[in-house]
N, C-alpha and C positions, 0 to 999 in steps of 0.2 A: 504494500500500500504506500502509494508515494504520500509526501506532505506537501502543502502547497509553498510554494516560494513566496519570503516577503518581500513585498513591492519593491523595486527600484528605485531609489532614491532620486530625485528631481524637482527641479525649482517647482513645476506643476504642485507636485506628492506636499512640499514644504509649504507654500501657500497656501493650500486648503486646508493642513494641519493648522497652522496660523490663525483660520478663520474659523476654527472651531477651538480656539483656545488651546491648542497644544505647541507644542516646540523642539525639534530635535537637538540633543545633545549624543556629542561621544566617546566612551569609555575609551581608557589607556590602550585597550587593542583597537581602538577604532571604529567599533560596532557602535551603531546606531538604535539611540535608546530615545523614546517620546514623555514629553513631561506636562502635566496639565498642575503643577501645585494647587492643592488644597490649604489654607487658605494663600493667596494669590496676592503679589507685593506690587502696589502700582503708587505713581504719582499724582497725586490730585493736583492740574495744572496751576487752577487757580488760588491754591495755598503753599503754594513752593516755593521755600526759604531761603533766604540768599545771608548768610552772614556777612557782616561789615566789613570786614576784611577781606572777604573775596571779592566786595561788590566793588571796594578799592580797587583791587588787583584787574578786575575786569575793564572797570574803567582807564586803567594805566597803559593799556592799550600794548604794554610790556609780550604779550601774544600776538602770534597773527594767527586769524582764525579761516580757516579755509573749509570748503563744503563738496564734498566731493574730486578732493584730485586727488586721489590715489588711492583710492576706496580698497583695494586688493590691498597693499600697502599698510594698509591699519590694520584690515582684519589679524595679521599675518602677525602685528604689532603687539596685538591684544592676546597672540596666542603663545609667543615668548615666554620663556620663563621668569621669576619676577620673583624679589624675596617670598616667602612663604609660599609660594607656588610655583613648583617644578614641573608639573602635568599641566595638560590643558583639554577643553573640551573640543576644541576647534581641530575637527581632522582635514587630513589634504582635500576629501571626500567634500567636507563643509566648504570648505574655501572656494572650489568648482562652483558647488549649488548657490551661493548667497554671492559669487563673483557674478553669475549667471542670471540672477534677482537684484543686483545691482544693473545691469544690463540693459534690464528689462522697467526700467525705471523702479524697482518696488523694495531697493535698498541700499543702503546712502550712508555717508561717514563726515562726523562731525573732526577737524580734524587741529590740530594746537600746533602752530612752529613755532619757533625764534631761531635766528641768524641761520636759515636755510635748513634747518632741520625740523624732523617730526616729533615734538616731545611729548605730546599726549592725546587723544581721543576717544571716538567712540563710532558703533556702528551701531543700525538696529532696521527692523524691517516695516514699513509706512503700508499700508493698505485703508483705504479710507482715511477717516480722521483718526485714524488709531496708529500709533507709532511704538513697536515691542521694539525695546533696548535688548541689546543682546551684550556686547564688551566693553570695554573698556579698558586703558591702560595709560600710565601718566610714569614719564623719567623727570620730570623736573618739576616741584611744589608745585601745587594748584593745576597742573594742568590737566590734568581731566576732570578735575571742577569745574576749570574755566568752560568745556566742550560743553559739560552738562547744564550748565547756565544758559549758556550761546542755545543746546540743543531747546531748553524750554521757551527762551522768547519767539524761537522758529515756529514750534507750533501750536505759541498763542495766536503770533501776528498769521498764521494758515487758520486757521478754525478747526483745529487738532482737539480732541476733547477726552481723549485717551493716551496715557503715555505708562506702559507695563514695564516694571522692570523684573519682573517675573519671581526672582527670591532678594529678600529683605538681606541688606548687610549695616554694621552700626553707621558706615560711610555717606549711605542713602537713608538712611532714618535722621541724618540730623540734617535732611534738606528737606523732611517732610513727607520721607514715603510710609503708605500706613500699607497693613494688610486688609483685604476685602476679603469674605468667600469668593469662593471659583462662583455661585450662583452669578452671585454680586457683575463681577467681572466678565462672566459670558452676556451678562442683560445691557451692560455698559460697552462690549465691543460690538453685537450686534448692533445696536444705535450706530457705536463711531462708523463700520465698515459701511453705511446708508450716506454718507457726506461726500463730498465729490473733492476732497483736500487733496493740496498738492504738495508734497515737499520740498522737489525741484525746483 
């Protein structure tokens, strides 16, 4: 008795995952595993905290912040190793599919230079008015704060009304990310995926 083969991995397969609330991630061998968290860590755009001291450093202008030029480039950034994390979830496999979803307009990178280099970022995938943050990564103070500041006034000034960053860390909780049930958050992306927002 044969078993049936799991689906083929593809920007298609990942999208529709996305629009049902799920998200692939994957294991040290590479195997692709789907995640829907119960309860589920997002940011509620319109109460997102900016401490004074970043809002300084934002305004300093000391970044340059750029929107897509090198989207492949970050992800790859995000998947580096980095104190306290030596593994990553981002396999060569992901990097294909979400290069391929950037392509296709539907994934995008917030990205941090100074003096010709990429010191911090972030990517994540926009469908509708819903935007899932997926990584992140910062070599120099503040800089993937600065991305993730820059990323929220992008999808105030779009009419963005979802911004998932899918699991809670203490870094994202003192900008304001709460936990919702998954109920919560599939009745809230329904809504955003109905909006006709652009990121680009």
């Amino acid at each position: 008795m044969s078993h049936p083969q799991p689906p083929i991995l593809s920007p298609q397969l990942v999208e529709m995952a996305y629009r049902q609330g799920a998200f692939p991630m994957a294991d040290g061998e590479g195997e692709i595993g789907w995640y829907a968290p119960d309860p589920r860590a997002v940011f509620p755009l319109d109460r997102f905290h900016i401490p004074k001291r970043l809002a300084r450093t934002v305004r300093s202008g000391v970044f340059e912040v750029r929107i897509n030029a090198d989207f492949e480039g970050t992800m790859r950034d995000c998947a580096s190793p980095a104190p306290g994390r030596m593994s990553t979830w981002i396999s060569e496999e992901l990097v294909r599919i979400y290069c391929d979803l950037h392509h296709q307009g539907k994934a995008h990178s917030v990205e941090i230079w100074r003096d010709g280099h990429r010191v911090g970022g972030l990517y994540g995938v926009a469908l509708g008015g819903a935007f899932m943050g997926e990584s992140m990564f910062s070599r120099e103070t503040d800089a993937s704060k600065v991305a993730l500041v820059h990323l929220v006034n992008r999808l105030r000034e779009r009419g963005f009304v979802l911004l998932d960053t899918q699991f809670m860390t203490g870094h994202l909780a003192r900008f304001g990310a709460e936990y919702i049930p998954l109920s919560e958050y599939l009745r809230q992306l329904k809504t955003a995926l109905t909006l006709p927002c652009r990121f680009g």
